[in-house]
N, C-alpha and C positions, 0 to 999 in steps of 0.2 A: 609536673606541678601545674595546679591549675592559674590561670590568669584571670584575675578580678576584674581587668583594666577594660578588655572588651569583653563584652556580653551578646552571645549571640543565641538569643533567647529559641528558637526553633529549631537547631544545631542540639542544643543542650536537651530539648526534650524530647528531639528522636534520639539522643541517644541512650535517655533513661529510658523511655520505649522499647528500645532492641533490649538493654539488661533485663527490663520487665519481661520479657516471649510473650508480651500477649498480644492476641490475636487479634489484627486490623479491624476485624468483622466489631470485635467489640469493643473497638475506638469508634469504629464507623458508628455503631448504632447510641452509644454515649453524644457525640457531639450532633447525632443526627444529621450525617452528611455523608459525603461518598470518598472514596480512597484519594481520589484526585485533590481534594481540600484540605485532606490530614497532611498529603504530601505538599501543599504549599505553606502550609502552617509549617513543619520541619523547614523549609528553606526560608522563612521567614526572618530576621533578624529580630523584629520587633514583635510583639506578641500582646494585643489587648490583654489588659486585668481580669478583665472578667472570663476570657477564655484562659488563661494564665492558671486562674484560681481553680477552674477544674481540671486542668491538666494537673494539676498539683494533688489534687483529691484524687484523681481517679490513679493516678503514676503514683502517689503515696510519699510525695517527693515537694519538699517545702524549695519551689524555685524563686520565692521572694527573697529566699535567705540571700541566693546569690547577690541579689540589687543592694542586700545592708550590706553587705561584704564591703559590695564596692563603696559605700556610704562612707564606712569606716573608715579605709583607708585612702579613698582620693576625695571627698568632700574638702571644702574647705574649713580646719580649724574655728570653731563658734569662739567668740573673744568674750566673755561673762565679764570683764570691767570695763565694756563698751560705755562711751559716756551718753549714748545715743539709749536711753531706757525705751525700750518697746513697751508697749502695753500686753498686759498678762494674755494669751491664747486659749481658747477652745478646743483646740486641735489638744488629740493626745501627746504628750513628750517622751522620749526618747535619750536617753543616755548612750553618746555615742562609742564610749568608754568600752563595749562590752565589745571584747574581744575574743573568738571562738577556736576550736580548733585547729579548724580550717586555715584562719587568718594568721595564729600565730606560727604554724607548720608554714605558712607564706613565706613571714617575717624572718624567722628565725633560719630558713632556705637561703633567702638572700642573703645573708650574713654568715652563715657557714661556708657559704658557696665562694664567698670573697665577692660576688656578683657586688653588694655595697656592704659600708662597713656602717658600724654602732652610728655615728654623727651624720651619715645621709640618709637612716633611715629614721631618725630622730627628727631633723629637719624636713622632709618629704612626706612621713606621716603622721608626723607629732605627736608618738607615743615617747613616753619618757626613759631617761638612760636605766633607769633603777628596774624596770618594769620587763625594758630589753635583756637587763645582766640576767632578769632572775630568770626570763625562757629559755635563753642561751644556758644556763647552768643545768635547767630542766631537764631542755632536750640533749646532753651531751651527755645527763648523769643516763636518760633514759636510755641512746645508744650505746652507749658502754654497756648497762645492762643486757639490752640483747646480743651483744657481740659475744658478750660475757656466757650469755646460755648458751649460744649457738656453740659455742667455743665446745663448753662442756658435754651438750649433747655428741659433739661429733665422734669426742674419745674414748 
């Protein structure tokens, strides 16, 4: 199971790297630099945007997803009947609401798992109880089903 919580951004892209098999020569000649640099970028934890953005194009691999990931689930709660009105933004918006595969396969892990139950991951990442039952119901119909084929293929 992957972990949202820490991000270890040059860990994560040598290892889409090795999945990729492509060949250093042509990372090297993509970022214009030499093997020695690619390899500190891999041990890097942090990773400029802008080199980020082409490692993502070139590896074919959206690794910003990861940072919403974490967005979603450890951000703090935005409170919409704040009596504190902001003034309207520029900046694009963002519904933090949108929760992926990835994230619910998270969720619905820890709560299978007994690791926590319905009410501390409700409190902890403030998705709501109704929202919880119905991934839970999701993924349990979904593992029945494969249990269900594998069952049938084997006899």
């Amino acid at each position: 199971m992957k972990s949202f919580k820490n991000i270890n951004a040059g860990a994560l892209i040598k290892l889409r790297f090795l999945e990729s098999e492509m060949e250093i020569a042509r990372i090297c000649n993509f970022f214009n630099c030499s093997e020695e640099e690619i390899e500190k970028m891999f041990e890097s934890k942090s990773v400029d945007t802008e080199i980020l953005l082409k490692w993502s194009k070139l590896l074919e691999y959206d690794f910003f997803r990861i940072y919403s990931q974490h967005l979603i689930l450890f951000s703090p709660q935005s409170n919409a009947y704040s009596s504190n009105k902001e003034k309207p933004s520029d900046m694009p918006q963002f519904r933090k609401n949108i929760y992926t595969k990835e994230v619910i396969d998270f969720i619905t892990e820890l709560i299978t798992s007994g690791e926590k139950n319905i009410g501390q991951v409700v409190e902890k990442y403030c998705i709501p109880k109704t929202t919880l039952h119905r991934w839970i119901v999701k993924y349990q119909s979904h593992e029945k089903r494969i249990h269900n084929e594998y069952k049938t293929s084997n006899n």
